[in-house]
mmCIF file of the N, C-alpha and C atoms, coordinates in Angstrom:
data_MODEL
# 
_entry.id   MODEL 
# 
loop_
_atom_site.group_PDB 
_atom_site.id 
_atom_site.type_symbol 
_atom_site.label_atom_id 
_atom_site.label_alt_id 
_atom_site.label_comp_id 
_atom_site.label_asym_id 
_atom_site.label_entity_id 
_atom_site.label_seq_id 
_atom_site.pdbx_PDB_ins_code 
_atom_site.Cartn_x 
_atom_site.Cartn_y 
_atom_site.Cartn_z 
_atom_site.occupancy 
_atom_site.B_iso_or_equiv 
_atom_site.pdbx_formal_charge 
_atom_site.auth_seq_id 
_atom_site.auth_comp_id 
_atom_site.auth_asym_id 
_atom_site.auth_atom_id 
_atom_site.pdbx_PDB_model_num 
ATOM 1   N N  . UNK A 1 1  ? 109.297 115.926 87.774  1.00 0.00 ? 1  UNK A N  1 
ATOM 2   C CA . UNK A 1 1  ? 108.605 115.781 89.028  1.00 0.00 ? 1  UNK A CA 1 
ATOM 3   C C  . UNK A 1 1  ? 108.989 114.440 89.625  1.00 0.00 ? 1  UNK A C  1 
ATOM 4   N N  . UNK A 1 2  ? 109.429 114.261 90.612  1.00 0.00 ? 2  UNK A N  1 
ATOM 5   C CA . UNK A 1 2  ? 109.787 112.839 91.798  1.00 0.00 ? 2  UNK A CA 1 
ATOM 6   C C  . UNK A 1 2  ? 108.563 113.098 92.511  1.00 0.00 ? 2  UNK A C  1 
ATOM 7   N N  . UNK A 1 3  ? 108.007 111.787 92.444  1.00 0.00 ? 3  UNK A N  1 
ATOM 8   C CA . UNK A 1 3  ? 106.963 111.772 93.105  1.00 0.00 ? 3  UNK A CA 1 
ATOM 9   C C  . UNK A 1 3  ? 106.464 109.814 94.240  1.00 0.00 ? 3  UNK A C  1 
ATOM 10  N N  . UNK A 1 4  ? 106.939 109.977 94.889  1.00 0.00 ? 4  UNK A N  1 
ATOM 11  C CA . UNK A 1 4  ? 107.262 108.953 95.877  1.00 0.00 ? 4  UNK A CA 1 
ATOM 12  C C  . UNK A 1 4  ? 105.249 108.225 96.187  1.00 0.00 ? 4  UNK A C  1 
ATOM 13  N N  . UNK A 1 5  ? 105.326 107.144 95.236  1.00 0.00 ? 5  UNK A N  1 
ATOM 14  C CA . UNK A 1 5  ? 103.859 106.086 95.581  1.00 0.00 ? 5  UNK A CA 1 
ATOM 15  C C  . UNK A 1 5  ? 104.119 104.427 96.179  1.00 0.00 ? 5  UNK A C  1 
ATOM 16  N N  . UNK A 1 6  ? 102.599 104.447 96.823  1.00 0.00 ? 6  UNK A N  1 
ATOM 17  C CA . UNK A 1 6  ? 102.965 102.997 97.416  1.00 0.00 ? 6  UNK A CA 1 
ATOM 18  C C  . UNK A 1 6  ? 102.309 102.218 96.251  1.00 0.00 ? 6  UNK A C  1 
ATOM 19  N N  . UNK A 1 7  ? 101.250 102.904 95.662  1.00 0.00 ? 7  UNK A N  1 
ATOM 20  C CA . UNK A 1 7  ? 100.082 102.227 95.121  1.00 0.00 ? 7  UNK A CA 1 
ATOM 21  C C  . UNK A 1 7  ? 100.911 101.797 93.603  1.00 0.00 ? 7  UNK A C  1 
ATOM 22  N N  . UNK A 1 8  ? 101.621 100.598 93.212  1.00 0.00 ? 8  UNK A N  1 
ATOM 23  C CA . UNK A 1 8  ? 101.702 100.317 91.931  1.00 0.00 ? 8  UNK A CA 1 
ATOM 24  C C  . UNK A 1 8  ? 101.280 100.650 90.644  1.00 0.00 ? 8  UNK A C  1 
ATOM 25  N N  . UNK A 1 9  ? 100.303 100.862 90.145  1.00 0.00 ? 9  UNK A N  1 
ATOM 26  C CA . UNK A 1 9  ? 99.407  100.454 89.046  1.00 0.00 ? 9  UNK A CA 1 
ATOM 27  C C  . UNK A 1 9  ? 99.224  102.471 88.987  1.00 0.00 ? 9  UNK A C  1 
ATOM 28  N N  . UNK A 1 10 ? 99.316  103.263 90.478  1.00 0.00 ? 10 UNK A N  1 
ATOM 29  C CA . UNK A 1 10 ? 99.458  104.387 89.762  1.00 0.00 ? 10 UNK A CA 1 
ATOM 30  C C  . UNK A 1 10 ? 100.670 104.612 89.537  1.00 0.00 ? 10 UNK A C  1 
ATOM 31  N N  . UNK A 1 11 ? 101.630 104.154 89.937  1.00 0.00 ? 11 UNK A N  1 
ATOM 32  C CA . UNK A 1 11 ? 103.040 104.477 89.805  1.00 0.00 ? 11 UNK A CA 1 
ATOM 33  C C  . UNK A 1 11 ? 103.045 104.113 87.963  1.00 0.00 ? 11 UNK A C  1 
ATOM 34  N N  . UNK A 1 12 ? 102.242 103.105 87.309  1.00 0.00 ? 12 UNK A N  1 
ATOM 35  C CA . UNK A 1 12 ? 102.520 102.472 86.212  1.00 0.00 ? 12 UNK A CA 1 
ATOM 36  C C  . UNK A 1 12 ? 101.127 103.076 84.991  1.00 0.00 ? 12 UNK A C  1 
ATOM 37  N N  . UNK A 1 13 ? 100.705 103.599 85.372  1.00 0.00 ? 13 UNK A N  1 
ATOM 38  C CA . UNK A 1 13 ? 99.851  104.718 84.618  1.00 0.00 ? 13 UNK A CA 1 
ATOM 39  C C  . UNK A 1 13 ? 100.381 105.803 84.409  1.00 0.00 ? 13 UNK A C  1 
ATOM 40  N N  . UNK A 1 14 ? 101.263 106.582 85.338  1.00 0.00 ? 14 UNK A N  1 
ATOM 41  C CA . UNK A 1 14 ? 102.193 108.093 85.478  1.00 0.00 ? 14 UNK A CA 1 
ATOM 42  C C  . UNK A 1 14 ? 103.229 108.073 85.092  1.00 0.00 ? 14 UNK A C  1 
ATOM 43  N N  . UNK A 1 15 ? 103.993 107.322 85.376  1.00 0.00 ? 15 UNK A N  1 
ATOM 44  C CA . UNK A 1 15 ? 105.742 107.300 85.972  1.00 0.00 ? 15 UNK A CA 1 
ATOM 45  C C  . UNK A 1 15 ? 106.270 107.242 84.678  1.00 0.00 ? 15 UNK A C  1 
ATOM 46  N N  . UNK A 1 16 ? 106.957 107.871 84.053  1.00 0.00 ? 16 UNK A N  1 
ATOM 47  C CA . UNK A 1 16 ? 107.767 107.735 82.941  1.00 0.00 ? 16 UNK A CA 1 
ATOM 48  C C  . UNK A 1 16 ? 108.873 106.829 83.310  1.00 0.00 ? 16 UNK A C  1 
ATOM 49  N N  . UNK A 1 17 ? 109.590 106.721 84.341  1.00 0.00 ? 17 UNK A N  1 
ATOM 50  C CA . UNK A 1 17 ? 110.320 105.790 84.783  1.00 0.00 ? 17 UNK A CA 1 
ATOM 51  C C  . UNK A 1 17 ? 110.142 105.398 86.231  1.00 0.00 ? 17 UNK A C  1 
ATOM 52  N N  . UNK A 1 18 ? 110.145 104.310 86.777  1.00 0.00 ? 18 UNK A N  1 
ATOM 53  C CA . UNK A 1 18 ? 109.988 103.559 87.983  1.00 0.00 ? 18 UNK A CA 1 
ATOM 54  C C  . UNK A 1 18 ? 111.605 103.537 88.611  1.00 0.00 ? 18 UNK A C  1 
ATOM 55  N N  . UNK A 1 19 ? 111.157 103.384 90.169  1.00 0.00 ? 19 UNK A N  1 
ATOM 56  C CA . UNK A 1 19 ? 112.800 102.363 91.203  1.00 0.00 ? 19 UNK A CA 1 
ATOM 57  C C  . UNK A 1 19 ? 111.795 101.733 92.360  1.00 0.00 ? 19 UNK A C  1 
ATOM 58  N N  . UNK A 1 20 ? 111.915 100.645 92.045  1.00 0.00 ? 20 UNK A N  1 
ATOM 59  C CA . UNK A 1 20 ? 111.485 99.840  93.074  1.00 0.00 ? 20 UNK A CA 1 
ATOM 60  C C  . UNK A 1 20 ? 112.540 99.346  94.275  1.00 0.00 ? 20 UNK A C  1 
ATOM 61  N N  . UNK A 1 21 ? 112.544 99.903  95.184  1.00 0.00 ? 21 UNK A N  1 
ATOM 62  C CA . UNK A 1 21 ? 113.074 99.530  96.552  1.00 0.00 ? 21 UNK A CA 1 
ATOM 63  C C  . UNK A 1 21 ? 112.446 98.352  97.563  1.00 0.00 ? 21 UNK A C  1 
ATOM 64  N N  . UNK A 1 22 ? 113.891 97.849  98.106  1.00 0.00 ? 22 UNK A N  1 
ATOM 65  C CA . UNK A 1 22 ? 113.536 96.873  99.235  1.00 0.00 ? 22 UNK A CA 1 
ATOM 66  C C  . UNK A 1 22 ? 114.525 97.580  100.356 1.00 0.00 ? 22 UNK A C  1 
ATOM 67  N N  . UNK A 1 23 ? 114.112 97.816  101.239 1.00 0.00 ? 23 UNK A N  1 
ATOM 68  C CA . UNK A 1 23 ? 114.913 98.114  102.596 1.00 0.00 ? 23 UNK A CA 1 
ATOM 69  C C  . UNK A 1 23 ? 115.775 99.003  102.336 1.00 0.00 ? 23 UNK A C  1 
ATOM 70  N N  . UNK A 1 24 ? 115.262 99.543  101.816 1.00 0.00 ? 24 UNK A N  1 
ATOM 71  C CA . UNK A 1 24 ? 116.304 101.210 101.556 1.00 0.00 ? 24 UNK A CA 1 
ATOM 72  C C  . UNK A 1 24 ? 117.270 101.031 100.355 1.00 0.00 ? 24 UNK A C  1 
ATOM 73  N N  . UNK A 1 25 ? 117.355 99.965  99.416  1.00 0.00 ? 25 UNK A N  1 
ATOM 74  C CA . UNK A 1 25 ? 118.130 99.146  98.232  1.00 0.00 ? 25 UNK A CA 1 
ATOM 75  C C  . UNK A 1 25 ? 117.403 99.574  96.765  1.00 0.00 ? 25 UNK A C  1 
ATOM 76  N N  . UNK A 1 26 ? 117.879 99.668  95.954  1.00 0.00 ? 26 UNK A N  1 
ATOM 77  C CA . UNK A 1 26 ? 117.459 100.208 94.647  1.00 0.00 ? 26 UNK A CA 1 
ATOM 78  C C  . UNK A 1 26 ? 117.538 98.240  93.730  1.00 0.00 ? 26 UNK A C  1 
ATOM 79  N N  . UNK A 1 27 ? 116.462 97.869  93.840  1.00 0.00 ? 27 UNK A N  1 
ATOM 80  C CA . UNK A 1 27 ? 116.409 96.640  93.537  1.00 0.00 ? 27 UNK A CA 1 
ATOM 81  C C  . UNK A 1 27 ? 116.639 96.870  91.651  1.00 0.00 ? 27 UNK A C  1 
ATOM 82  N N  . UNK A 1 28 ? 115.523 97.549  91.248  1.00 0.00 ? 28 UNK A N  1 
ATOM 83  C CA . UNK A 1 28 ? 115.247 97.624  89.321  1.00 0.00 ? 28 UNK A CA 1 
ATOM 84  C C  . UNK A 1 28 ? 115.094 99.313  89.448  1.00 0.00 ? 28 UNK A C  1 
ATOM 85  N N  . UNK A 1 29 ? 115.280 99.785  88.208  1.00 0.00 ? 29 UNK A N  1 
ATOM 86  C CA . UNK A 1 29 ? 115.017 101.229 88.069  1.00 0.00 ? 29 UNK A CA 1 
ATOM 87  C C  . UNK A 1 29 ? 114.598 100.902 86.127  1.00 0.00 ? 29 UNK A C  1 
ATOM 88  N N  . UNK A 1 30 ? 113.767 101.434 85.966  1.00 0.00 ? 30 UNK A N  1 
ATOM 89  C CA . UNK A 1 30 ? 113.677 101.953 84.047  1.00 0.00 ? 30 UNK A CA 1 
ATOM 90  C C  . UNK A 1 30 ? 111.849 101.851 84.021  1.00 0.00 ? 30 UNK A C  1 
ATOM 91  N N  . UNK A 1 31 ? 111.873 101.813 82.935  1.00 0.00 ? 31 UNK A N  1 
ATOM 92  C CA . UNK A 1 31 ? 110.166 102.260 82.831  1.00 0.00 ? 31 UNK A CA 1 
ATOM 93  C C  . UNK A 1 31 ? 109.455 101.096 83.136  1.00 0.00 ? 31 UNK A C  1 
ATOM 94  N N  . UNK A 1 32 ? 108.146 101.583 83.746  1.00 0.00 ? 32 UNK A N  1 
ATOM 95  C CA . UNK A 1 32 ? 107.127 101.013 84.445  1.00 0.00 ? 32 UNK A CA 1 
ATOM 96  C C  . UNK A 1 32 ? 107.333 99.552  83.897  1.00 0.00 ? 32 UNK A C  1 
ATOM 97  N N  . UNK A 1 33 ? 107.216 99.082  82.611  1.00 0.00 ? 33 UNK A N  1 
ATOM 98  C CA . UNK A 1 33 ? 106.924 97.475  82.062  1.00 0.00 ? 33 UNK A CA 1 
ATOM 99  C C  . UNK A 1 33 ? 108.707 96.949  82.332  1.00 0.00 ? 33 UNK A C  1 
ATOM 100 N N  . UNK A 1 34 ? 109.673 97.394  82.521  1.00 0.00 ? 34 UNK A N  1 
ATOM 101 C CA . UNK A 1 34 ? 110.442 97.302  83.076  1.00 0.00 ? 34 UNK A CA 1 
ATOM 102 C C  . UNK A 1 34 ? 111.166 96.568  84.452  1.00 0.00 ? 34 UNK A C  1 
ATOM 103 N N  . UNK A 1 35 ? 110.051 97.441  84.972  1.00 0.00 ? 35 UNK A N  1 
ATOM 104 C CA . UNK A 1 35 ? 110.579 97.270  86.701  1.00 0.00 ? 35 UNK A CA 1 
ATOM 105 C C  . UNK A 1 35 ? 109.522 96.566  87.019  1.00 0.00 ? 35 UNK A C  1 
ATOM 106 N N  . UNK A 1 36 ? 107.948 96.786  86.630  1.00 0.00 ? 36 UNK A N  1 
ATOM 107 C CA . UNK A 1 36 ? 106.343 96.031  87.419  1.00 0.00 ? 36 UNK A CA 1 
ATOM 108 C C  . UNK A 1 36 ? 106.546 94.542  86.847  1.00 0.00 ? 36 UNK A C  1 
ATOM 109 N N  . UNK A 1 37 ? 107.794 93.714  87.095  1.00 0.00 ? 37 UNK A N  1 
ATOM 110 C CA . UNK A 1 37 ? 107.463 92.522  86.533  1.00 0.00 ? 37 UNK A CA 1 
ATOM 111 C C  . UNK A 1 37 ? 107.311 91.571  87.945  1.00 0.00 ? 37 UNK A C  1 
ATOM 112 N N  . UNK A 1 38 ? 106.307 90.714  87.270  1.00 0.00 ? 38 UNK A N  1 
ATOM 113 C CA . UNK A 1 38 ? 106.015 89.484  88.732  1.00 0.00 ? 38 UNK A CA 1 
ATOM 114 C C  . UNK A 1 38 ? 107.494 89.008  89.463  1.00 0.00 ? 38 UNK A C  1 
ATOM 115 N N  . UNK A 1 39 ? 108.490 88.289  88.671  1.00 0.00 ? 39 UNK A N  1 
ATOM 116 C CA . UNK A 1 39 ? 109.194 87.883  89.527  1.00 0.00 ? 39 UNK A CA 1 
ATOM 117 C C  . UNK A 1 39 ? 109.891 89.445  90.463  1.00 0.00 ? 39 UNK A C  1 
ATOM 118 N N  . UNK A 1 40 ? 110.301 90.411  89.666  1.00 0.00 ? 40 UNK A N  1 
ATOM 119 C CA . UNK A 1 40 ? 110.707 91.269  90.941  1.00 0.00 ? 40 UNK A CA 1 
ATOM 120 C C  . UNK A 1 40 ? 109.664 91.659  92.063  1.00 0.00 ? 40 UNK A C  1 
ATOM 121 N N  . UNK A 1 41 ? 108.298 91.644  91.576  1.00 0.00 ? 41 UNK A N  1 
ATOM 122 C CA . UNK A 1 41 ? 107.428 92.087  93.182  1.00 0.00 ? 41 UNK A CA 1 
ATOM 123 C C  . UNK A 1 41 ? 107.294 91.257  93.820  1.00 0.00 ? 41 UNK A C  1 
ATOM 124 N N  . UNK A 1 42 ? 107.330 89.918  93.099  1.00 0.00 ? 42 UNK A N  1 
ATOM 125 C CA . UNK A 1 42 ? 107.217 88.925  94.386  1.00 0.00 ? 42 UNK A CA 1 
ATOM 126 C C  . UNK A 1 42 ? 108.324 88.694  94.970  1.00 0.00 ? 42 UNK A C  1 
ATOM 127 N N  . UNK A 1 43 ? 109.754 89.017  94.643  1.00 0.00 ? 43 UNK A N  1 
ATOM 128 C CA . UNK A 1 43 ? 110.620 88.922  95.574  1.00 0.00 ? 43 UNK A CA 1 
ATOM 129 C C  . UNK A 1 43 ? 110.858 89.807  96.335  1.00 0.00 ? 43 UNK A C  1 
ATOM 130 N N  . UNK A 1 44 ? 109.935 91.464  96.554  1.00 0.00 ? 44 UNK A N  1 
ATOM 131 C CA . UNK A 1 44 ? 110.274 92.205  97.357  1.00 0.00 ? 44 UNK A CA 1 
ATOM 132 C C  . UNK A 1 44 ? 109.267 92.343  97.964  1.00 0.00 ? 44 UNK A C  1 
ATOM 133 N N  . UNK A 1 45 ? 107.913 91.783  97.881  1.00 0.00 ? 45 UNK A N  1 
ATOM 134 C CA . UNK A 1 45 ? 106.854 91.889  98.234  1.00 0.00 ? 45 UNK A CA 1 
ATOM 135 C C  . UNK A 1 45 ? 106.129 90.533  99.223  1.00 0.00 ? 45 UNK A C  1 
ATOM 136 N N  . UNK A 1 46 ? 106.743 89.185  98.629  1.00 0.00 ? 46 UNK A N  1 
ATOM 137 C CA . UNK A 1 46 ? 106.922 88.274  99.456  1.00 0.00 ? 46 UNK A CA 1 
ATOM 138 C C  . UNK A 1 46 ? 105.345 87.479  99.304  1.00 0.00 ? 46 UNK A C  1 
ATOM 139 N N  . UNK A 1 47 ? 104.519 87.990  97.911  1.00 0.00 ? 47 UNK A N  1 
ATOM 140 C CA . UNK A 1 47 ? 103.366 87.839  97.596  1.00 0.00 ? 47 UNK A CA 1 
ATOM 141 C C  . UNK A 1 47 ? 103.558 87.247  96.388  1.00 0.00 ? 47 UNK A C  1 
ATOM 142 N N  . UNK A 1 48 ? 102.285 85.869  95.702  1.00 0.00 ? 48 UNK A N  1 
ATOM 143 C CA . UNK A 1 48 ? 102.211 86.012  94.278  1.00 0.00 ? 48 UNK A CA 1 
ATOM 144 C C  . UNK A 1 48 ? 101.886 87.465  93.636  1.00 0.00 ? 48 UNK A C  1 
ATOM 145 N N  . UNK A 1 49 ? 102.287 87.450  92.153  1.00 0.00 ? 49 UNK A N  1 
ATOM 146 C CA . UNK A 1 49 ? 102.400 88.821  91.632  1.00 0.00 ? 49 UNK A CA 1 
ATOM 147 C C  . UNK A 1 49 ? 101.463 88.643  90.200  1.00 0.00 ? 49 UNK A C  1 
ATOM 148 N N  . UNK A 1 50 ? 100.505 88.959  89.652  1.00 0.00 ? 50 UNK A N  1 
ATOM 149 C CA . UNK A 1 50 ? 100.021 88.935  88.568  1.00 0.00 ? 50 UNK A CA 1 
ATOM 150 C C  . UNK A 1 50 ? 100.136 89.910  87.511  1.00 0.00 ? 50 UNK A C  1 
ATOM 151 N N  . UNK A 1 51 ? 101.651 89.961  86.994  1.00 0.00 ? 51 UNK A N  1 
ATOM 152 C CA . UNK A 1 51 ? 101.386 91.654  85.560  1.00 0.00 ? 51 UNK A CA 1 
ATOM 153 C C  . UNK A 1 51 ? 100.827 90.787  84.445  1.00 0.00 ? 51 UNK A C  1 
ATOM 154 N N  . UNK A 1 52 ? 99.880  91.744  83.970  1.00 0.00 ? 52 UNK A N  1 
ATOM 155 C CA . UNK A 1 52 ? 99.441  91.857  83.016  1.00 0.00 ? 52 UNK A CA 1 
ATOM 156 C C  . UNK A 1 52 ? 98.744  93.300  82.098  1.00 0.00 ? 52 UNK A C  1 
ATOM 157 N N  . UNK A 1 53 ? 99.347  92.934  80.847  1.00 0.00 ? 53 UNK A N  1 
ATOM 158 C CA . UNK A 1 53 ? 99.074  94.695  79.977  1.00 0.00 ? 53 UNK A CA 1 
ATOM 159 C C  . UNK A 1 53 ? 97.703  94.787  80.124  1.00 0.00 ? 53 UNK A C  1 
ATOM 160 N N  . UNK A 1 54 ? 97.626  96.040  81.041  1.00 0.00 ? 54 UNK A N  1 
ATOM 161 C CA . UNK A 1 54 ? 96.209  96.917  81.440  1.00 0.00 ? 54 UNK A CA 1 
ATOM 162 C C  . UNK A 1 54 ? 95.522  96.695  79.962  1.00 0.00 ? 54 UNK A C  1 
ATOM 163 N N  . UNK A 1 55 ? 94.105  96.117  79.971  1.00 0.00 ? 55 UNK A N  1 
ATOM 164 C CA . UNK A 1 55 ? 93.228  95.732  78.530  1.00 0.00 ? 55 UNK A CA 1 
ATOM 165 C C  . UNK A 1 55 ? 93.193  97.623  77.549  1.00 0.00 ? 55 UNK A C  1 
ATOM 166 N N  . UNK A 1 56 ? 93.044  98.581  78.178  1.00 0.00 ? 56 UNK A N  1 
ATOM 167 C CA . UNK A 1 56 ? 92.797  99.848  78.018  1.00 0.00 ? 56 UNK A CA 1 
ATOM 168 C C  . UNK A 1 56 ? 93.831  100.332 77.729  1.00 0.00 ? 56 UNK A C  1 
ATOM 169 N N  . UNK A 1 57 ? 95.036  100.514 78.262  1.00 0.00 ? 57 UNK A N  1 
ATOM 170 C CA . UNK A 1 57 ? 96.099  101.814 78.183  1.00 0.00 ? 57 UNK A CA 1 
ATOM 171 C C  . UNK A 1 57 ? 97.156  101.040 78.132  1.00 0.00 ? 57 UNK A C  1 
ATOM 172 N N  . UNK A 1 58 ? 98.327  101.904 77.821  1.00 0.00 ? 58 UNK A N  1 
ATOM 173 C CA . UNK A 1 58 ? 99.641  100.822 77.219  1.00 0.00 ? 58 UNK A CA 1 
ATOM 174 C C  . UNK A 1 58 ? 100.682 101.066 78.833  1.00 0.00 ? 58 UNK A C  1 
ATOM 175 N N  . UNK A 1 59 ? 99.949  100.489 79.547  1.00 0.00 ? 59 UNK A N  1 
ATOM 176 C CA . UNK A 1 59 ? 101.444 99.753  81.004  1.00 0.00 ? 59 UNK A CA 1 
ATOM 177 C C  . UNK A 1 59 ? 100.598 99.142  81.365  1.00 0.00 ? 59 UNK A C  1 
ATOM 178 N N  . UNK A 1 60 ? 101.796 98.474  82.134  1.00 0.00 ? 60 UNK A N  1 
ATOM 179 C CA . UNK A 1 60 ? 101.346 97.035  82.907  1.00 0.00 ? 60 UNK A CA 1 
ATOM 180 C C  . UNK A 1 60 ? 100.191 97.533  84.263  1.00 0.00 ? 60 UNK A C  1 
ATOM 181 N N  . UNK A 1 61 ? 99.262  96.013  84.298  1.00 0.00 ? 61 UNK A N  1 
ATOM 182 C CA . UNK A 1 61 ? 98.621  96.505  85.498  1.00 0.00 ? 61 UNK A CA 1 
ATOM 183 C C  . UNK A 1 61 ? 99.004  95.067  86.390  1.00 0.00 ? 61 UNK A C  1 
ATOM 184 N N  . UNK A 1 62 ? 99.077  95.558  88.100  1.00 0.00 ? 62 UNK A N  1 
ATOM 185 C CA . UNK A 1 62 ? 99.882  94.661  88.933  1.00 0.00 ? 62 UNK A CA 1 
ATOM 186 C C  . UNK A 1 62 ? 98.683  94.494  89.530  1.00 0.00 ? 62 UNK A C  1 
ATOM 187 N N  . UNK A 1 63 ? 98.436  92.931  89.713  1.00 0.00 ? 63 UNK A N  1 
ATOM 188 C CA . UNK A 1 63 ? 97.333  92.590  90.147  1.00 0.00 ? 63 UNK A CA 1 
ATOM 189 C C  . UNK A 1 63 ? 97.948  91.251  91.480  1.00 0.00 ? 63 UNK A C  1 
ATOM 190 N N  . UNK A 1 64 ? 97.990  91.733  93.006  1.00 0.00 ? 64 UNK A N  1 
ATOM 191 C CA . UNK A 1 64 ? 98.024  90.630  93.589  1.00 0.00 ? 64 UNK A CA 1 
ATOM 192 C C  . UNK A 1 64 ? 97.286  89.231  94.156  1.00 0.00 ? 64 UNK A C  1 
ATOM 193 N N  . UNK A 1 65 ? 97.901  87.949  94.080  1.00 0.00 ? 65 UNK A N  1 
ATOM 194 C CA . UNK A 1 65 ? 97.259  86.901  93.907  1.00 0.00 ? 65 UNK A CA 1 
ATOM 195 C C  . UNK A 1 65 ? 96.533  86.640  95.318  1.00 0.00 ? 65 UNK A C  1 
ATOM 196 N N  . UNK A 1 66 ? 95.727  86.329  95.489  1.00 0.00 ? 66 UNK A N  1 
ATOM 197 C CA . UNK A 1 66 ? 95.266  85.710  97.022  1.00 0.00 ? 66 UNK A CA 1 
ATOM 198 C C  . UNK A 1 66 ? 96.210  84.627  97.480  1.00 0.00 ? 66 UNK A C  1 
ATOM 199 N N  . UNK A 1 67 ? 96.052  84.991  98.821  1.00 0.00 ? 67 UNK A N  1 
ATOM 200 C CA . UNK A 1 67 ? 97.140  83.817  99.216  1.00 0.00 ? 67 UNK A CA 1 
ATOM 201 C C  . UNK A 1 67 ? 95.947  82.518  99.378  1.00 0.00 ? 67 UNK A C  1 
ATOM 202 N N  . UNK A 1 68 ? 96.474  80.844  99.047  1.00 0.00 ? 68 UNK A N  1 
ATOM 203 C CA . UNK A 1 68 ? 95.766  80.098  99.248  1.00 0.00 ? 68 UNK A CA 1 
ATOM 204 C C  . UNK A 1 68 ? 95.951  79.572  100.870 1.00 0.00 ? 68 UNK A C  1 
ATOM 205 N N  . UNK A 1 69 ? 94.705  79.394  101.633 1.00 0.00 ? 69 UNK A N  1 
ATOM 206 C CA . UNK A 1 69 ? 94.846  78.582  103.081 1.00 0.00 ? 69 UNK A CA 1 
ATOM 207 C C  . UNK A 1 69 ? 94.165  79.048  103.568 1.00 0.00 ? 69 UNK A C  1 
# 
């Protein structure tokens, strides 16, 4: 099943394997703890990025930082 999400954290509960895109570009592709790492979302996302292993279930959960100001 291909199944196209915006929402991270379900993409990383489901996805047997992840591709994270920027502007139509295949930035990372391989499984969720793989691809959901801080430095790649914050460089396509343009946000601090917080992964950390979900306390409950085995993938990462993507938690974004508040911006300070």
């Amino acid at each position: 099943v291909l199944a196209i999400v915006h929402d991270l954290n379900l993409a990383a509960a489901y996805a047997d394997r992840v591709v994270l895109l920027h502007e139509a570009r295949v930035v990372e592709a391989g499984t969720p703890s793989q691809v959901l790492r801080a430095d790649l979302l914050e460089s396509v996302f343009d946000i601090p990025m917080l992964v950390i292993p979900h306390p409950q279930l085995a993938h990462p959960l993507v938690i974004a930082e508040p911006h300070e100001g």
